[in-house]
C-alpha positions in Angstrom: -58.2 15.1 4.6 -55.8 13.8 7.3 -51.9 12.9 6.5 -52.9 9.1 7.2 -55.5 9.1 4.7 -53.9 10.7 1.9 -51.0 8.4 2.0 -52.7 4.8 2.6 -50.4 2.9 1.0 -47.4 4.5 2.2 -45.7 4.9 6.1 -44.7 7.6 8.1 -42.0 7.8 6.1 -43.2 9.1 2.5 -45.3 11.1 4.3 -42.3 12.8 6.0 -40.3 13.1 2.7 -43.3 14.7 1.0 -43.5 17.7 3.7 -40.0 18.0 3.2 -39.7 18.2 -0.5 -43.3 21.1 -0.1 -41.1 23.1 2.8 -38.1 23.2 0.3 -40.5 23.8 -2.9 -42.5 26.5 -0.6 -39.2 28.0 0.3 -38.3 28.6 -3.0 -41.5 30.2 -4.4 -41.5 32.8 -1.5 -37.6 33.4 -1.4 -36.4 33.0 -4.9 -33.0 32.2 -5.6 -30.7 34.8 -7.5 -30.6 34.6 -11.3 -27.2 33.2 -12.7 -24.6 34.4 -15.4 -26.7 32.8 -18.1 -30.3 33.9 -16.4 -31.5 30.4 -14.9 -32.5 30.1 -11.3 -30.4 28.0 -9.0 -31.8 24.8 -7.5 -31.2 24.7 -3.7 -30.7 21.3 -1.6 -32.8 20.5 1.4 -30.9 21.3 4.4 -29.6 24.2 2.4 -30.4 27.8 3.9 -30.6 30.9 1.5 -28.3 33.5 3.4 -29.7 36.9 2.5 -27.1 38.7 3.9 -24.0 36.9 1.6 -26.6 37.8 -1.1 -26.4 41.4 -0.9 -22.9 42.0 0.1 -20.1 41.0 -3.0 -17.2 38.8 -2.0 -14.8 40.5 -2.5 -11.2 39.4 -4.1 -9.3 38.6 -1.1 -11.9 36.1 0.3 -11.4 32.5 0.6 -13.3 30.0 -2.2 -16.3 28.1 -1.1 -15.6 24.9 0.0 -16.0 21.8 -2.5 -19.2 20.3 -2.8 -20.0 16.7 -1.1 -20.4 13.6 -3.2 -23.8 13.7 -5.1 -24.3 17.6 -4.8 -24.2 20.2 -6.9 -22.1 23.1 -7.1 -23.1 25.7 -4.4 -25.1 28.7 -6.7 -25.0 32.2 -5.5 -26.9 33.0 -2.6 -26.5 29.8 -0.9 -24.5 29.4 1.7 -21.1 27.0 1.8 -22.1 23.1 2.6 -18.5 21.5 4.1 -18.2 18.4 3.4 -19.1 16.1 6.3 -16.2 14.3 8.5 -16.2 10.4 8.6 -17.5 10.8 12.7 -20.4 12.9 11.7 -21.2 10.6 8.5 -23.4 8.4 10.5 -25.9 11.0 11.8 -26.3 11.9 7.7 -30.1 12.3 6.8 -31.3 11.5 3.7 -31.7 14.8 1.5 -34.6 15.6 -1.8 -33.9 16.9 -5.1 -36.9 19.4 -6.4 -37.7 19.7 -9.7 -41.2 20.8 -11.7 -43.1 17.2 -10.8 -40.8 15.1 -9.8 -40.1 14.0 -6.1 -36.6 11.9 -5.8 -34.5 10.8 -3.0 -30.7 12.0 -3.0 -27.7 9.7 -3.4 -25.8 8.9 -0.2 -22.9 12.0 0.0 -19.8 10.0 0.5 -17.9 7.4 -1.7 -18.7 3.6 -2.0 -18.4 3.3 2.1 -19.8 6.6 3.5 -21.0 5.6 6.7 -17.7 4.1 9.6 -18.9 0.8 11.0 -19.4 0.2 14.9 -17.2 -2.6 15.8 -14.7 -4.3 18.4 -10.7 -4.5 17.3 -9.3 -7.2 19.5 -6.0 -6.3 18.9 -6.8 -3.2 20.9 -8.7 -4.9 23.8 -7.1 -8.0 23.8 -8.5 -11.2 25.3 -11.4 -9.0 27.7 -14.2 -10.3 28.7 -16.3 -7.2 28.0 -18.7 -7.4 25.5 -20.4 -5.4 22.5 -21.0 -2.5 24.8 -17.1 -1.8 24.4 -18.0 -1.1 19.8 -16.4 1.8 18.6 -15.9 3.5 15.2 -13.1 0.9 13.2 -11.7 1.1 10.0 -13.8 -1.9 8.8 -14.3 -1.2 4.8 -11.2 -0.7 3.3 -11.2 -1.3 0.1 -15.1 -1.0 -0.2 -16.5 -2.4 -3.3 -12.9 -3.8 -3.9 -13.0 -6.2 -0.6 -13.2 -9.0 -2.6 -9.6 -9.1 -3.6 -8.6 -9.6 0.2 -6.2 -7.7 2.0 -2.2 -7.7 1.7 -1.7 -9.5 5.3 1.6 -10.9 7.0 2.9 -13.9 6.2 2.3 -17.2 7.6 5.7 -17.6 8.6 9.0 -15.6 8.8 10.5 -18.5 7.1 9.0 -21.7 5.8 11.4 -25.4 6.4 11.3 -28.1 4.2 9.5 -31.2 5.4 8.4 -34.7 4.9 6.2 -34.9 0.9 7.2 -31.2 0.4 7.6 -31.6 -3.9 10.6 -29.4 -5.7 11.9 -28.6 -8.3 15.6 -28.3 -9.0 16.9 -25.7 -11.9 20.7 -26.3 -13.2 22.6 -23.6 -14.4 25.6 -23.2 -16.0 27.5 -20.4 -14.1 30.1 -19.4 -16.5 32.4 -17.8 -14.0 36.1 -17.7 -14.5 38.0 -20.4 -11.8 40.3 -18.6 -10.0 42.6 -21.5 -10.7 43.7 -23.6 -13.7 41.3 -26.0 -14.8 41.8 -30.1 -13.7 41.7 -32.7 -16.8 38.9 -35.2 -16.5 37.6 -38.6 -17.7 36.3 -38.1 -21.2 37.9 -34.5 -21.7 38.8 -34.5 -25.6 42.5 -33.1 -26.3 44.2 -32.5 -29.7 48.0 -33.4 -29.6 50.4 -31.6 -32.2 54.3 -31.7 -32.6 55.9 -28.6 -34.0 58.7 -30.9 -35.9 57.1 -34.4 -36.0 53.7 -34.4 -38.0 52.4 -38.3 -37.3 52.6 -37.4 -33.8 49.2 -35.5 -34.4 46.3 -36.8 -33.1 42.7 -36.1 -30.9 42.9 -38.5 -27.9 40.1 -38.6 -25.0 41.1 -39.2 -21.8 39.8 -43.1 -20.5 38.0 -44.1 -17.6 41.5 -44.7 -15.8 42.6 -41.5 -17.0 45.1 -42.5 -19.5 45.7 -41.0 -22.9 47.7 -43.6 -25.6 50.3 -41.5 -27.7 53.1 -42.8 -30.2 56.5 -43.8 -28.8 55.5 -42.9 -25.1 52.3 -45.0 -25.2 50.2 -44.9 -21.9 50.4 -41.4 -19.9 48.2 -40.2 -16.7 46.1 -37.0 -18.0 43.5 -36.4 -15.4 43.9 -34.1 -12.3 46.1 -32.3 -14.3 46.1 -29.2 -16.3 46.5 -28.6 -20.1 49.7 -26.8 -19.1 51.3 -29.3 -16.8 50.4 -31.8 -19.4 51.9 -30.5 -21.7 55.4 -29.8 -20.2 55.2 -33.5 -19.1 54.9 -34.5 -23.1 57.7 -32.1 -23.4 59.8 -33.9 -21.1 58.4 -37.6 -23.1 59.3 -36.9 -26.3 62.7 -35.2 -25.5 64.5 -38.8 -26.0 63.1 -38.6 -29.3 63.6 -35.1 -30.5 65.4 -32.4 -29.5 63.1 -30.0 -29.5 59.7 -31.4 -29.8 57.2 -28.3 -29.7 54.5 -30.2 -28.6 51.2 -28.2 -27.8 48.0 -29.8 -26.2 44.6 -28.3 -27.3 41.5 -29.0 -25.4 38.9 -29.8 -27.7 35.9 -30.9 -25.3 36.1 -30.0 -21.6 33.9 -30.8 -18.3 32.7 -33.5 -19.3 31.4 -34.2 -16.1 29.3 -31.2 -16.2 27.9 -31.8 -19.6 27.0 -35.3 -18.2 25.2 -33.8 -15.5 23.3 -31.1 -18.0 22.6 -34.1 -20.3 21.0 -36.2 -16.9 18.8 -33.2 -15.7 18.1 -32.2 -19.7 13.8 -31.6 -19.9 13.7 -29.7 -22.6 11.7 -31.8 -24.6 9.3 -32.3 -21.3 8.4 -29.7 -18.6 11.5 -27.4 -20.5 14.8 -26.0 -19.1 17.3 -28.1 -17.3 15.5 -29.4 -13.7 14.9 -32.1 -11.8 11.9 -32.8 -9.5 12.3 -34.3 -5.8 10.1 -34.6 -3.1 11.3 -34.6 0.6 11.5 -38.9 1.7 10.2 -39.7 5.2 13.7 -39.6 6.2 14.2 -35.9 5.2 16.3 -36.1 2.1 16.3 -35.3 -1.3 18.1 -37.7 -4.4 19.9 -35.7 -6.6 22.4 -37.2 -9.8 26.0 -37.1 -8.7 25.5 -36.4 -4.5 22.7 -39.4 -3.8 20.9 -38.2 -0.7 21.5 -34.9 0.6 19.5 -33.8 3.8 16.2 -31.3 3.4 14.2 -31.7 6.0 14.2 -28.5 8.1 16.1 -26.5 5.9 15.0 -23.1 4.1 15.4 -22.9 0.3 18.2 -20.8 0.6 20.0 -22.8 3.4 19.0 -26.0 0.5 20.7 -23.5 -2.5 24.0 -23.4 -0.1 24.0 -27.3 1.0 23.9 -28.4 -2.8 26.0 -26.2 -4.3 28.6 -27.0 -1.6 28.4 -30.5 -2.5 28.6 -30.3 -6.3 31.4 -27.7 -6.0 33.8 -30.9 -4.4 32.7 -32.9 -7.5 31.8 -30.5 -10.6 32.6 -27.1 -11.0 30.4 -24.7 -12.7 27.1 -25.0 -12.2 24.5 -24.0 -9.8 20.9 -25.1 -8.5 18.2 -23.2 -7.4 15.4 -25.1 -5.4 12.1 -24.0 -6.3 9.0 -25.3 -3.8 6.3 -26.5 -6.3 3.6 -28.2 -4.1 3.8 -27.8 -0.2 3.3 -31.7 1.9 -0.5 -31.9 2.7 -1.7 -31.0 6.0 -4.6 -32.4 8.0 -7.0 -31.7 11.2 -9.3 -34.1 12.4 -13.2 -32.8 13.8 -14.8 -35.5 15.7 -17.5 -35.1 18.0 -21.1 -33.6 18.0 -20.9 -31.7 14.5 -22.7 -32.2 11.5 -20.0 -34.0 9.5 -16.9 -35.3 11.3 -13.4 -36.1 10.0 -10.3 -35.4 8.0 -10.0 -32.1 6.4 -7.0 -30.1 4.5 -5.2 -27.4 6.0 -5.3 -24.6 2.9 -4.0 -21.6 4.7 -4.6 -20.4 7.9 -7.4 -22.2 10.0 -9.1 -21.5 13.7 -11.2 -24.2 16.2 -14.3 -22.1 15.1 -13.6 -22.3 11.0 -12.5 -25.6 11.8 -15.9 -26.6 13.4 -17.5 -25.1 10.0 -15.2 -27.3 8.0 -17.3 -30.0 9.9 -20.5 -28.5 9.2 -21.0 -26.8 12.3 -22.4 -28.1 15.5 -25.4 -30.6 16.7 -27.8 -29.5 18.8 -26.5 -30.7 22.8 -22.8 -30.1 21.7 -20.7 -28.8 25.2 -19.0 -25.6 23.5 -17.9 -24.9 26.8 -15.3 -27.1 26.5 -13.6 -28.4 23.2 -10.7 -30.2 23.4 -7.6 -29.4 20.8 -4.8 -32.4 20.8 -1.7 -31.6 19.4 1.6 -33.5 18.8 4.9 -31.4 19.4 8.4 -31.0 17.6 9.1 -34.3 19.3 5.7 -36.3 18.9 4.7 -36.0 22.2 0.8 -35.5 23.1 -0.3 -31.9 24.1 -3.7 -30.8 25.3 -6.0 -27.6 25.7 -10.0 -26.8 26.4 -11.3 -24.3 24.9 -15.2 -22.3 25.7 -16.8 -21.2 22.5 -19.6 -21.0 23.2 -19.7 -17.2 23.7 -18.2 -16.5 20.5 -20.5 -19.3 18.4 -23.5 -17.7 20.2 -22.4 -13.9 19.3 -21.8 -13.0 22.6 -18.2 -12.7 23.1 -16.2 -10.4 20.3 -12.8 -11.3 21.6 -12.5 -14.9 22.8 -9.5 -16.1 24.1 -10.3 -19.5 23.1 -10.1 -18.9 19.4 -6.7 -20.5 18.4 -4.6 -21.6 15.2 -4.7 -25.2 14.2 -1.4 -26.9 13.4 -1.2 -29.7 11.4 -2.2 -32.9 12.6 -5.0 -31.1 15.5 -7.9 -33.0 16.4 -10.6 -31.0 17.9 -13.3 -33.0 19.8 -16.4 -31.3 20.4 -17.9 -33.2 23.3 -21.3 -33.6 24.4 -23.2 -31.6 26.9 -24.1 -33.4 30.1 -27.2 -33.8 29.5 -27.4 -35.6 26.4 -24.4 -37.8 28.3 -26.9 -38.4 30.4 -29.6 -39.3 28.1 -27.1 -41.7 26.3 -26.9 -43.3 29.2 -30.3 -44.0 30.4 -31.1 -45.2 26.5 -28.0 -47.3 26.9 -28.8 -48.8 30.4 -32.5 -49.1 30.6 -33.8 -48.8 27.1 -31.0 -51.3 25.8 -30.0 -52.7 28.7 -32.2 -53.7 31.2 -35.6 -53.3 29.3 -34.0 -55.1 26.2 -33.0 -58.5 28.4 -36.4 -58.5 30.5 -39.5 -56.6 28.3 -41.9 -54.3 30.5 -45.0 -57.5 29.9 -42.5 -59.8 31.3 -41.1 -57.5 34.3 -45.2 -56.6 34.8 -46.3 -60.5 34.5 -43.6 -61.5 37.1 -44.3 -58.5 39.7 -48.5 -59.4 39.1 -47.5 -63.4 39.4 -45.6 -62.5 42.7 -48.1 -60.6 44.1 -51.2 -62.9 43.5 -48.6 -65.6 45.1 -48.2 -62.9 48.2 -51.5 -62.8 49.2 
């Protein structure tokens, strides 16, 4: 019986393992393999030759191990000669190998890890913007992570450095520095002072400094408190009471101090809602940020850490003591606009990075008659004046052309027009002209009764 007709069910290609797996199972009937240490046979791997020679000469102390066995194989038994483990170049031109055992035929597991095979492709970073095409494929590194691809890969950043602008939403965290001022500290409105006299007790009292920065006091009455320091105070009381007493001992005590910064914790206090002491903002159209105790202070443009300096600058003239951190909570939306011959035109978000090709797919790709030789990207600049470029797709949509040139980043506010081909321009325009035009205002049995009418009258 013939090869074809004893495998009618299966191709050329069971019929090819089968001889392979007989060879191997023939080979090891006429040239058994050496016994082990504990008496049982070793199994030998197609493509793996019984060297007779190794057999009968020991290895001796000083020679070198075999080599470790390949991914899905079996430690090399005695007799058989040392399999090298395949190099990543040769790992395509791998053939599939055959396990024997007593009645059982089964294909061998690829060699290598989860990726074994390297994957013909183009790198355009290599070959830039050529026109060459796939005949230019080489070996890349295209499966990285393998099974693990999914997670994505650790790329650069968008931008060396992201500026604030217009709808960006923040959030502001106060905190209380701590630091020691490098010099005294300056009474202010609603500070909270304890007054004692070493030799007169009724002059004892807690006084809180007013609005206009007065404190009321026996037998001196009204006396200025604020932008000056406990110690300066208190030599100017000294000086006060003098007239009365001779020596007076008086000794001021803060009892509440920086107010102003306790008003300003208190104002930003959302414990009891999102927690800690912050403050949202969000960027106005005129590029500032409201902020308690500075009003509007300028955003727009700035980094976060150019923001950090600008506000602490400012509270530093008015409060001492604390700091802000701006944190970035929800970046200003960002738009393109498809329009022309795709599936679905319009307004789509801007979620990370975004080309004219992913941007067509946004729009759900393109009709049938759409000119990808030349789609239009317009573009507003720094200054809101119009920009322009064509682009020619159409090799890359049609899988011709690895490395276009064309393929560019979107910016916010793009509007890519995918025009029509000149032909269906043409068709429009012999639907708009004659169909809706001419034929709609004069119908072909009017047009044919007046050319028949004129011709009877003719003749």
């Amino acid at each position: 019986m013939s090869g074809r007709e004893s495998f009618p069910h299966h191709g050329w290609r069971a019929a090819l393992t089968f001889a392979c797996c007989a060879a191997a199972a023939l080979a090891a009937v006429v040239f058994p393999p050496a016994q082990g240490p504990a008496g049982e046979s070793g199994s030998a791997s197609a493509g793996v030759q019984v060297d007779r020679r190794r057999q009968a000469k020991p290895r001796s102390s000083e020679q070198p191990l075999p080599a470790a066995p390949a991914h899905g194989q079996g430690p090399n038994k005695p007799g058989q000669r040392e399999v090298p483990r395949p190099s990543a170049a040769r790992a395509l031109n791998r053939t599939s190998q055959c396990k024997t055992s007593v009645g059982d035929i089964q294909l061998c597991q690829a060699l290598g890890p989860a990726a074994p095979c390297p994957v013909q492709g183009i790198d355009c970073a290599a070959c830039g913007c050529s026109p060459r095409g796939w005949d230019a494929m080489s070996a890349i590194p295209w499966q990285v992570y393998g099974q693990g691809e999914y997670v994505g890969h650790d790329r650069l950043p968008h931008v060396p450095e992201y500026r604030l602008r217009v709808d960006d939403q923040l959030e502001l965290v106060f905190r209380v520095t701590r630091e020691e001022l490098s010099e005294p500290y300056q009474l202010n409105v609603g500070d909270e002072l304890r007054i004692e006299s070493a030799v007169a007790e009724p002059l004892k009292r807690d006084v809180v400094i007013q609005p206009d920065g007065m404190i009321s006091l026996p037998l001196v009455g009204q006396v200025k408190a604020t932008r000056r320091s406990v110690e300066q105070l208190r030599q100017e009381l000294e000086e006060l009471y003098e007239q009365y007493f001779r020596v007076p001992g008086i000794t001021v005590t803060p009892l509440k101090v920086n107010s102003k910064l306790e008003d300003l914790r208190a104002t930003v206090d959302s414990r009891q809602g999102f927690g800690g002491q912050s403050r949202r903002a969000v960027v106005t159209p005129e590029g500032t940020i409201g902020l308690p105790g500075l009003g509007s202070v300028p955003a727009q443009g700035l980094t976060l850490e150019e923001l950090k300096l600008e506000i602490d600058a400012r509270y530093a003239q008015q409060i001492q003591g604390i700091e802000v951190t701006p944190i970035l909570l929800e970046r200003a939306p960002r738009f393109i606009y498809v329009v022309g011959e795709v599936k679905t035109p319009g307004r789509y978000r801007l979620e990370g990075p975004t080309t004219v090709m992913q941007a067509i797919s946004l729009g759900g790709g393109w009709n049938v008659g759409a000119n990808l030789r030349q789609v239009v990207v317009f573009r507003r600049g720094d200054d809101w004046r119009l920009l322009a470029t064509m682009l020619d797709l159409r090799g890359a949509l049609y899988g011709k052309r690895p490395c276009p040139c064309d393929e560019i980043w979107l910016n916010d506010a793009d509007i890519v027009v995918v025009p029509k081909s000149p032909i269906l321009v043409l068709d429009n325009f012999i639907e708009l002209v004659f169909t809706k035009g001419i034929y709609g205002v004069l119908p072909f049995q009017t047009f044919y009764s007046f050319n028949s009418f004129s011709t009877v009258a003719g003749s």
